[in-house]
MARKOLMI-447772 format. One record per residue (C-alpha): x, y, z; residue number from 0; residue in three letters. Coordinates in nm, 3 decimals. Layout:
BEGIN
<site><xx>X</xx><yy>Y</yy><zz>Z</zz><i>NUM</i><aa>Ala</aa></site>
...
This chain:
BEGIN
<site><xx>0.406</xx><yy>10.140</yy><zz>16.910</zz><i>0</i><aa>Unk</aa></site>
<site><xx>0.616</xx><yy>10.334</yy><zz>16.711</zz><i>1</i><aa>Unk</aa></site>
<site><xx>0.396</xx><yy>10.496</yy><zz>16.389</zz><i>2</i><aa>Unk</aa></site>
<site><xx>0.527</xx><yy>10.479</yy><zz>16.058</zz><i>3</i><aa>Unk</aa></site>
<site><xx>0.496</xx><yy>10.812</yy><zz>15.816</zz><i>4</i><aa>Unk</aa></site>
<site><xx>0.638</xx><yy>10.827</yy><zz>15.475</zz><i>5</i><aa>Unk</aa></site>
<site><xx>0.805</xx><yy>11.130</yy><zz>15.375</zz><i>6</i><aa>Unk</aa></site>
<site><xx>0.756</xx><yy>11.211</yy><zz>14.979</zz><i>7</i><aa>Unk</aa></site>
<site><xx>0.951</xx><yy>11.499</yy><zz>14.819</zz><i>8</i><aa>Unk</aa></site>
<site><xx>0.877</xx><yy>11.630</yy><zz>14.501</zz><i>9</i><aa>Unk</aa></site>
<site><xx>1.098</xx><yy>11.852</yy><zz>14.401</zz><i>10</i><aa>Unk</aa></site>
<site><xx>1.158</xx><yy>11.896</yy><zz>14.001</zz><i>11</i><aa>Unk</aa></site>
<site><xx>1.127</xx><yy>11.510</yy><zz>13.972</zz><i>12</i><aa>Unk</aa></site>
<site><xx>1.400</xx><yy>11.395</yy><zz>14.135</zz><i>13</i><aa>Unk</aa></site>
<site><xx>1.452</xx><yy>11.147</yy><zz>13.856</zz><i>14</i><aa>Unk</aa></site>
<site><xx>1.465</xx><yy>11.334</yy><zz>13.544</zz><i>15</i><aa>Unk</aa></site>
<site><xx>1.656</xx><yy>11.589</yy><zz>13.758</zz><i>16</i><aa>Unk</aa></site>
<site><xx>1.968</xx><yy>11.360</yy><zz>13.821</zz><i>17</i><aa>Unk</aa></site>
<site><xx>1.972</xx><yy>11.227</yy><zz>13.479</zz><i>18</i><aa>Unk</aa></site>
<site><xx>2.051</xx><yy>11.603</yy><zz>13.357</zz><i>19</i><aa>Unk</aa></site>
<site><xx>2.330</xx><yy>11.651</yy><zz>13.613</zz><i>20</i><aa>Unk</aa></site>
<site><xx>2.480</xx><yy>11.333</yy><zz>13.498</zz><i>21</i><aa>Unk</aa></site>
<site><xx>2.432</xx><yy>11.464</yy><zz>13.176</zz><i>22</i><aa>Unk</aa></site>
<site><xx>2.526</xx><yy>11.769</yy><zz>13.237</zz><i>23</i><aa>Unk</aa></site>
<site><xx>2.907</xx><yy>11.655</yy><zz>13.339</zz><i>24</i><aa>Unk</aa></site>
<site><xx>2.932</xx><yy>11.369</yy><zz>13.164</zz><i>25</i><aa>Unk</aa></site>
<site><xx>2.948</xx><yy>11.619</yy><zz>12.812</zz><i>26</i><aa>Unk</aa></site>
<site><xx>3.184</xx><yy>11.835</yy><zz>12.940</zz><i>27</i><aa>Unk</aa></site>
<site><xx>3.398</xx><yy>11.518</yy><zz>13.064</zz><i>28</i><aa>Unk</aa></site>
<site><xx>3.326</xx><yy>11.415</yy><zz>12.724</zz><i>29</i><aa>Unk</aa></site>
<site><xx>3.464</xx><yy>11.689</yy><zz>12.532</zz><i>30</i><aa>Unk</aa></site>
<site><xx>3.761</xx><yy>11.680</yy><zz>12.729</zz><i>31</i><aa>Unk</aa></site>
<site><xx>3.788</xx><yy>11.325</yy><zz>12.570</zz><i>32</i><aa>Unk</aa></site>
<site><xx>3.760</xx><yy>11.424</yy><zz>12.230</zz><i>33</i><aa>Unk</aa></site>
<site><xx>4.017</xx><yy>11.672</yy><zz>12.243</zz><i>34</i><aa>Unk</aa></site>
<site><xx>3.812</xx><yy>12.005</yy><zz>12.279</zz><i>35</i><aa>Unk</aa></site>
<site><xx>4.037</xx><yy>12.087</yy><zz>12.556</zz><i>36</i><aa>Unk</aa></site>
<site><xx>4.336</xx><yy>12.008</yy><zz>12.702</zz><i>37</i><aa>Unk</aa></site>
<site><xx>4.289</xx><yy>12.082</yy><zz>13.062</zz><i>38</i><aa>Unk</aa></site>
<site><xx>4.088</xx><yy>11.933</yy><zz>13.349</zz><i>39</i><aa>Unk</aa></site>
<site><xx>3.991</xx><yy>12.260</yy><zz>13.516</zz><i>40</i><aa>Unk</aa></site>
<site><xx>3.641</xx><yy>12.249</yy><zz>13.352</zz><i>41</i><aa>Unk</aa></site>
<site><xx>3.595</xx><yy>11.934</yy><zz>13.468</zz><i>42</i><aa>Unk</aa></site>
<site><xx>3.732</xx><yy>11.993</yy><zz>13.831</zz><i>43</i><aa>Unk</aa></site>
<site><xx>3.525</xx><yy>12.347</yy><zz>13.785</zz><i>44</i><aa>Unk</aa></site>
<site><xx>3.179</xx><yy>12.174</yy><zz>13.738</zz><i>45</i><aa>Unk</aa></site>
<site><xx>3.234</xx><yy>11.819</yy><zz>13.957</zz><i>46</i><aa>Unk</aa></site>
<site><xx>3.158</xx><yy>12.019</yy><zz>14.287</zz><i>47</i><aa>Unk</aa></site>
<site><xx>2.861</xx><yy>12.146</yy><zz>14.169</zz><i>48</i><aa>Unk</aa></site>
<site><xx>2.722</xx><yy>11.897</yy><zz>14.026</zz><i>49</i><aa>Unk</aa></site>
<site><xx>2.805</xx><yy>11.681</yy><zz>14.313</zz><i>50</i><aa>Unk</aa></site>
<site><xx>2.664</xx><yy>11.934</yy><zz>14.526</zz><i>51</i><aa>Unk</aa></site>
<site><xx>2.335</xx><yy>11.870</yy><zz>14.312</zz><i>52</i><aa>Unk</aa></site>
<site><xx>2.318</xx><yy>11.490</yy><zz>14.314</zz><i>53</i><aa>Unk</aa></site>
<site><xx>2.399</xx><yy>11.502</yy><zz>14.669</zz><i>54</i><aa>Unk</aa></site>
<site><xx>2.070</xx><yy>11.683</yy><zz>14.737</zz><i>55</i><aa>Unk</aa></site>
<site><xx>1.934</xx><yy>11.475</yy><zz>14.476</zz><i>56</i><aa>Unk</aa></site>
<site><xx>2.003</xx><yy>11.116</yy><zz>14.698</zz><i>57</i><aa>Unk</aa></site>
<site><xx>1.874</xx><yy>11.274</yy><zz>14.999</zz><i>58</i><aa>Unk</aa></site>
<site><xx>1.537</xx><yy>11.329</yy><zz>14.823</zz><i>59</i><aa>Unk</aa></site>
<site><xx>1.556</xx><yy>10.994</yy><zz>14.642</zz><i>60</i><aa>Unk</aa></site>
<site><xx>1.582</xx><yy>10.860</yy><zz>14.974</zz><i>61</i><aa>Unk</aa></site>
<site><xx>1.298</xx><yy>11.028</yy><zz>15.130</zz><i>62</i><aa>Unk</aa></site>
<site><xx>1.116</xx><yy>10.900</yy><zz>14.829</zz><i>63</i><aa>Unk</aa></site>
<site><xx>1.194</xx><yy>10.517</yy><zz>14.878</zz><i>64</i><aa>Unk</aa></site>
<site><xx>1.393</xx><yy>10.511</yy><zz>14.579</zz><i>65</i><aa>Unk</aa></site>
<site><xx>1.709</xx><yy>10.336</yy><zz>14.673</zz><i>66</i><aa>Unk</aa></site>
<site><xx>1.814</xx><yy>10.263</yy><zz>14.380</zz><i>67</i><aa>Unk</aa></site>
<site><xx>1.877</xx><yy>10.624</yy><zz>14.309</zz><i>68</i><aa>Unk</aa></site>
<site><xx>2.003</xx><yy>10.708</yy><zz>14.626</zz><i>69</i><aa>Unk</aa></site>
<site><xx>2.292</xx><yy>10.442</yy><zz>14.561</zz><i>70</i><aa>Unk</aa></site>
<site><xx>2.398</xx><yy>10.608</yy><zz>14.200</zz><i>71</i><aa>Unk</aa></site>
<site><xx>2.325</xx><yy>10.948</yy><zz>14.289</zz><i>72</i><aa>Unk</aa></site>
<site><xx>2.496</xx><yy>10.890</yy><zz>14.651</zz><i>73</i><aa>Unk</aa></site>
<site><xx>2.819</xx><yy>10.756</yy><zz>14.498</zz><i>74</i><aa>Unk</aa></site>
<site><xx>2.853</xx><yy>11.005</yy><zz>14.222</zz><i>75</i><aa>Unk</aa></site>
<site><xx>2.787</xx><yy>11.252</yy><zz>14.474</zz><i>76</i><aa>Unk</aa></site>
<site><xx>3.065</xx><yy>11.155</yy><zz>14.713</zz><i>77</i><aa>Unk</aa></site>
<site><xx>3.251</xx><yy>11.106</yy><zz>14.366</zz><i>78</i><aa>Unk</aa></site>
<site><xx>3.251</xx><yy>11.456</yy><zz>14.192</zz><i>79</i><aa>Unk</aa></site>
<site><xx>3.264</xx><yy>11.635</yy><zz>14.524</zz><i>80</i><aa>Unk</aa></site>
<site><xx>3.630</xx><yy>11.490</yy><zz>14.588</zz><i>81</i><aa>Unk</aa></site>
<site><xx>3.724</xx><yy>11.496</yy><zz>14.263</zz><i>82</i><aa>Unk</aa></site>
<site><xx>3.953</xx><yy>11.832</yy><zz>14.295</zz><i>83</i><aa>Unk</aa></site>
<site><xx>4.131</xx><yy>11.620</yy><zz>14.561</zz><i>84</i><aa>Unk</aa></site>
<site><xx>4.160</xx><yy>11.321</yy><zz>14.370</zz><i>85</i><aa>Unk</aa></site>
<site><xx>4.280</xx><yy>11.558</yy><zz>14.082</zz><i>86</i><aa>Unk</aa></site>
<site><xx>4.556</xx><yy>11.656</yy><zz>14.226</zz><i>87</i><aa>Unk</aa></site>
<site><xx>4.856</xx><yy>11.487</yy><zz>14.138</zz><i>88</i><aa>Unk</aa></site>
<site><xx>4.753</xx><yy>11.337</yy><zz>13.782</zz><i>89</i><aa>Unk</aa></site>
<site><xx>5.056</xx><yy>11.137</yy><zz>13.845</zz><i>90</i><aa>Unk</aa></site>
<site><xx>4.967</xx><yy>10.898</yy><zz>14.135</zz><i>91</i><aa>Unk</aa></site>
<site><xx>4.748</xx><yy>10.604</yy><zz>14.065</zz><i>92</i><aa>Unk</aa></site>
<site><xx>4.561</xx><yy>10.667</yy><zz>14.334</zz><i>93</i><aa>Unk</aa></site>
<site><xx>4.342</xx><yy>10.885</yy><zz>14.118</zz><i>94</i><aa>Unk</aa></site>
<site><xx>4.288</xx><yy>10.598</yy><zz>13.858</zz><i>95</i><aa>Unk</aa></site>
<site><xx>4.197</xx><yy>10.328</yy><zz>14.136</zz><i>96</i><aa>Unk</aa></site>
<site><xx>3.933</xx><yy>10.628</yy><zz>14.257</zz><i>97</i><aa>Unk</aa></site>
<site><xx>3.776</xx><yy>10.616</yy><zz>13.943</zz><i>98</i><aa>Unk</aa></site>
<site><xx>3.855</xx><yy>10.228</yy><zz>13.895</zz><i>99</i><aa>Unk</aa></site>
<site><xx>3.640</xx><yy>10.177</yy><zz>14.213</zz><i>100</i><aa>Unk</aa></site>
<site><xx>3.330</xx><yy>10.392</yy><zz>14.083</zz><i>101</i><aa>Unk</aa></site>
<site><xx>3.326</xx><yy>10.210</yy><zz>13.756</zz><i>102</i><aa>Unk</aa></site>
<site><xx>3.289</xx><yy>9.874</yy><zz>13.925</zz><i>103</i><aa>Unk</aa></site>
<site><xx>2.990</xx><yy>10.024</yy><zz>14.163</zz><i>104</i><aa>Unk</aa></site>
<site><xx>2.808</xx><yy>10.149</yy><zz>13.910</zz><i>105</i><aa>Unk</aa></site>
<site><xx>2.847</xx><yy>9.794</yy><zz>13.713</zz><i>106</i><aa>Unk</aa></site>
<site><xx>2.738</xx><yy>9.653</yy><zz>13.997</zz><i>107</i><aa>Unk</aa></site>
<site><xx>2.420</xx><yy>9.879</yy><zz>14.057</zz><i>108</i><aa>Unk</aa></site>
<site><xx>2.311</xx><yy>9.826</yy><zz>13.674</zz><i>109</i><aa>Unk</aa></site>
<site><xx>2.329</xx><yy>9.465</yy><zz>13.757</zz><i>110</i><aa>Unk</aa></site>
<site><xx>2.082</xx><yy>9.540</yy><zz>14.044</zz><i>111</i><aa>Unk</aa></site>
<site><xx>1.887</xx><yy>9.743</yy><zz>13.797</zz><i>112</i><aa>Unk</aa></site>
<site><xx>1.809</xx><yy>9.488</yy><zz>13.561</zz><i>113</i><aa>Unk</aa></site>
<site><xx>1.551</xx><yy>9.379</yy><zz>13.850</zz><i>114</i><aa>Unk</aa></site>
<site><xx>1.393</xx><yy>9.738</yy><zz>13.776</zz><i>115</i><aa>Unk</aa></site>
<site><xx>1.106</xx><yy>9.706</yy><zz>13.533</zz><i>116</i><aa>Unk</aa></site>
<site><xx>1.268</xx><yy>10.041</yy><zz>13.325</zz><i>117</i><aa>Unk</aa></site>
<site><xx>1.538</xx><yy>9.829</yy><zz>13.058</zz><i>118</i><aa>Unk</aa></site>
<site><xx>1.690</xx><yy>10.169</yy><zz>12.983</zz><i>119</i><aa>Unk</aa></site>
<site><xx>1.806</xx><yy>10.221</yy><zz>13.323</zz><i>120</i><aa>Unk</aa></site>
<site><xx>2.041</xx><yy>9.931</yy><zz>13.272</zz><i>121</i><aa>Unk</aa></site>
<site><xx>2.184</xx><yy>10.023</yy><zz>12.986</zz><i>122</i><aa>Unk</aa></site>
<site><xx>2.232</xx><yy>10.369</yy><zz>13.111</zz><i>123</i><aa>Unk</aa></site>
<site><xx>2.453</xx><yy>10.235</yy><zz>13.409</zz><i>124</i><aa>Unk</aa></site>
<site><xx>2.635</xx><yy>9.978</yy><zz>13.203</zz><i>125</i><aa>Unk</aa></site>
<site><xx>2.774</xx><yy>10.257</yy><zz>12.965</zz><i>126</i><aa>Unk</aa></site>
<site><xx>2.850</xx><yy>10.444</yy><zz>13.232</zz><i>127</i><aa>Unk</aa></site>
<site><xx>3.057</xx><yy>10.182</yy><zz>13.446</zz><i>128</i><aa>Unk</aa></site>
<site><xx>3.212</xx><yy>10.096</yy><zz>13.095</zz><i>129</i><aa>Unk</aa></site>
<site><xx>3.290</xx><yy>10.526</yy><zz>13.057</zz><i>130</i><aa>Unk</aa></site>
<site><xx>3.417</xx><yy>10.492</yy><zz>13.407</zz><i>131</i><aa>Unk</aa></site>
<site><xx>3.670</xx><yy>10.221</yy><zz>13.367</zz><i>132</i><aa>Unk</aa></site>
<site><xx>3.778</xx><yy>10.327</yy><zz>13.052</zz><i>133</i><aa>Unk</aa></site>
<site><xx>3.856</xx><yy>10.658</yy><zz>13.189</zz><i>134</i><aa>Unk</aa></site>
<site><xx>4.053</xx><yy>10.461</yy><zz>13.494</zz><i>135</i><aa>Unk</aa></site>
<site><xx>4.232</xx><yy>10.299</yy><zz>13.180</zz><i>136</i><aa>Unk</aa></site>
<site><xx>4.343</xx><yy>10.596</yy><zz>13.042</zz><i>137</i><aa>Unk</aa></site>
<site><xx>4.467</xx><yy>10.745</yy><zz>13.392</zz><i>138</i><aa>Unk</aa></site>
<site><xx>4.655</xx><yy>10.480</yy><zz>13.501</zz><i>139</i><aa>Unk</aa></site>
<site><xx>4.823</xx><yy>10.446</yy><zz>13.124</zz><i>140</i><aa>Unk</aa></site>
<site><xx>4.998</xx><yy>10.734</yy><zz>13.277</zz><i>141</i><aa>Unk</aa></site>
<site><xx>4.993</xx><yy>10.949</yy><zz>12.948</zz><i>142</i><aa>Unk</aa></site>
<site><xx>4.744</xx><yy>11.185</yy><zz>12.998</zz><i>143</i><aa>Unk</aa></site>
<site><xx>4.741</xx><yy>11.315</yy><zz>12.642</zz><i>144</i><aa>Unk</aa></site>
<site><xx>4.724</xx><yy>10.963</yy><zz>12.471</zz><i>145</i><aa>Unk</aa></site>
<site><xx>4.501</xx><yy>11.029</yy><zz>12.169</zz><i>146</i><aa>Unk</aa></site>
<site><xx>4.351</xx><yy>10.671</yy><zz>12.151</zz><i>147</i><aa>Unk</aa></site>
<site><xx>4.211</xx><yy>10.565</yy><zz>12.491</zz><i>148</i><aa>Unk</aa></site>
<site><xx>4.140</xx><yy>10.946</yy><zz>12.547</zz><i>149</i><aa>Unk</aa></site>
<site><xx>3.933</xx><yy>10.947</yy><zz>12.230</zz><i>150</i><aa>Unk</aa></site>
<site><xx>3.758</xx><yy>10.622</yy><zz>12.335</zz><i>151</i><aa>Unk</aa></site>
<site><xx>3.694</xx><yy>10.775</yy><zz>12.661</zz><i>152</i><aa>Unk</aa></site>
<site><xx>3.500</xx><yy>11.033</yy><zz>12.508</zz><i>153</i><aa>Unk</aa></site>
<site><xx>3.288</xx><yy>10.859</yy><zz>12.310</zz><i>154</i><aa>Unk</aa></site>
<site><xx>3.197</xx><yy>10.620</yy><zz>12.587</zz><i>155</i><aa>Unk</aa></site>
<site><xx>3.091</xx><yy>10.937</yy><zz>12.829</zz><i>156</i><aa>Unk</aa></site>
<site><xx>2.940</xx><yy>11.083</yy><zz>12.521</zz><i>157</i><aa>Unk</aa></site>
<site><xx>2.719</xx><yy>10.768</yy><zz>12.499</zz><i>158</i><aa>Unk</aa></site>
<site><xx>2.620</xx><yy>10.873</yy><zz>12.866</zz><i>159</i><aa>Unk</aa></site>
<site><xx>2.525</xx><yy>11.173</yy><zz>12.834</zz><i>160</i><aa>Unk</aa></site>
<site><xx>2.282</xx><yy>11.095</yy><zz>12.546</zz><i>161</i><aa>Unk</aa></site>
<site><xx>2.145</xx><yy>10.813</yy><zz>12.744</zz><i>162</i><aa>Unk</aa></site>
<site><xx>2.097</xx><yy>11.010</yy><zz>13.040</zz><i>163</i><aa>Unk</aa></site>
<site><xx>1.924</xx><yy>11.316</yy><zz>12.899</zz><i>164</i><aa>Unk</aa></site>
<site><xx>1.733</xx><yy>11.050</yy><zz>12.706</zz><i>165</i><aa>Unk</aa></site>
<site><xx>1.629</xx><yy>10.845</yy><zz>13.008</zz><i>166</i><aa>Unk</aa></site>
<site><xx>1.502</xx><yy>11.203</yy><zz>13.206</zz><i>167</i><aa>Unk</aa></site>
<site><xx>1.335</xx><yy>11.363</yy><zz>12.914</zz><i>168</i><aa>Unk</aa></site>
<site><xx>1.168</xx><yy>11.060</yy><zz>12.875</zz><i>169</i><aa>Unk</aa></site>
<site><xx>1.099</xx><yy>10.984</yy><zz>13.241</zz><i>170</i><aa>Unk</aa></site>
<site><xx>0.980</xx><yy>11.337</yy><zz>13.271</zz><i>171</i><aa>Unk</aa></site>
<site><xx>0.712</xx><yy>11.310</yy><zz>12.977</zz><i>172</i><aa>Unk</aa></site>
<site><xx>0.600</xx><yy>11.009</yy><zz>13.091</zz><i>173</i><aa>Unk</aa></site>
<site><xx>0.529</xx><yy>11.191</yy><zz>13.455</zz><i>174</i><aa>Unk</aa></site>
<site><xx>0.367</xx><yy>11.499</yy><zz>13.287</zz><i>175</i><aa>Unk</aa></site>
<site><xx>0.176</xx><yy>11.340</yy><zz>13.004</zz><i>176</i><aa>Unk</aa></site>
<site><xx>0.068</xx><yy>10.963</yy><zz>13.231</zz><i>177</i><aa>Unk</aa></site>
<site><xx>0.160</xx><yy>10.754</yy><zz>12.946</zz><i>178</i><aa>Unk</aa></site>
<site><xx>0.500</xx><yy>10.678</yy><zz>12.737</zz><i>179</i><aa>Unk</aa></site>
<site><xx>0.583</xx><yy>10.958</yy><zz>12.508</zz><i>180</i><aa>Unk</aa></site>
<site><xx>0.918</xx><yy>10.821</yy><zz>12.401</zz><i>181</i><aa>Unk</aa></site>
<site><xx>1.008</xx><yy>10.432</yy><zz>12.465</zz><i>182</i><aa>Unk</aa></site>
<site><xx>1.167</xx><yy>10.329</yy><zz>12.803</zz><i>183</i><aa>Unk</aa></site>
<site><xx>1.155</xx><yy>9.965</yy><zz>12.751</zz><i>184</i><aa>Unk</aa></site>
<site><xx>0.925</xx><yy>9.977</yy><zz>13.026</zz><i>185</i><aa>Unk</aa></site>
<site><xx>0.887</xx><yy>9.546</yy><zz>13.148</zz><i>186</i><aa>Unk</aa></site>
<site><xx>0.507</xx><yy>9.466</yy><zz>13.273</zz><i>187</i><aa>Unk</aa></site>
């Protein structure tokens, strides 16, 4: 008989840890949306490493059972790390279906997620499928400096970013302190 063993990582809380990341790029993808530069080279810049990071951050999510994790953290992994490629020429719409595509999964996974018992998580990946296709919107409009989808693209990732350094603060009090420090719409 074969013998089951569960593997558990825990390394920075895994959790809290990918919220930053997304975060983390989903600001600087943000102020490219509001017009604080006009260049994707600090997006392109950041999206390997930070793909590099929630790669290694679904492999430990998936030694810790946490599928649901693994699925959003696998994606944008896969994601960010072919960004540059994806990048390249602004002009095909293969770029736009790209991000079209990664918009719908992570629609799709908040759908899952509304099984979770933590409501925020939800909301979280329903702003950022919404920041996702709205970006795809913008791409495929073809003019990459169009002020008003542009601008509604970065308030949409700027919504993510809050939410997701929200979600792992709060994720990572509640781990440290045992109780809810700051509300996660937590379901019983």
């Amino acid at each position: 008989m074969a013998e089951e063993s569960n593997v558990h990582v825990k390394v920075a809380m895994v959790e809290p840890l990918a919220c930053f990341l997304i975060a983390f790029i989903a600001i600087v993808i943000a102020m490219f949306g509001l017009d604080q530069y006009d260049s994707l080279v600090a997006i392109v810049g950041m999206a390997q490493w930070v793909g590099l990071g929630l790669g290694i951050c679904a492999v430990i999510a998936y030694l810790n059972e946490n599928l649901l994790l693994t699925g959003v953290c696998g994606i944008l992994a896969v994601f960010l790390l072919a960004f540059q490629a994806i990048t390249g020429d602004p002009a095909t719409m293969a770029g736009a279906t790209a991000v079209g595509f990664v918009g719908i999964v992570l629609l799709i996974i908040g759908v899952v997620a509304l099984m979770q018992p933590v409501k925020m998580l939800p909301i979280l990946l329903f702003v950022a499928g919404i920041a996702v296709l709205v970006t795809a919107l913008w791409w495929d409009s073809g003019d990459l400096m169009d002020s008003s989808l542009r601008m509604v693209m970065g308030v949409f990732w700027f919504l993510t970013a809050l939410l997701a350094f929200y979600i792992g603060t709060a994720v990572m009090f509640l781990v440290v302190k045992g109780k809810q420090v700051l509300p996660l719409l937590i379901k019983a």
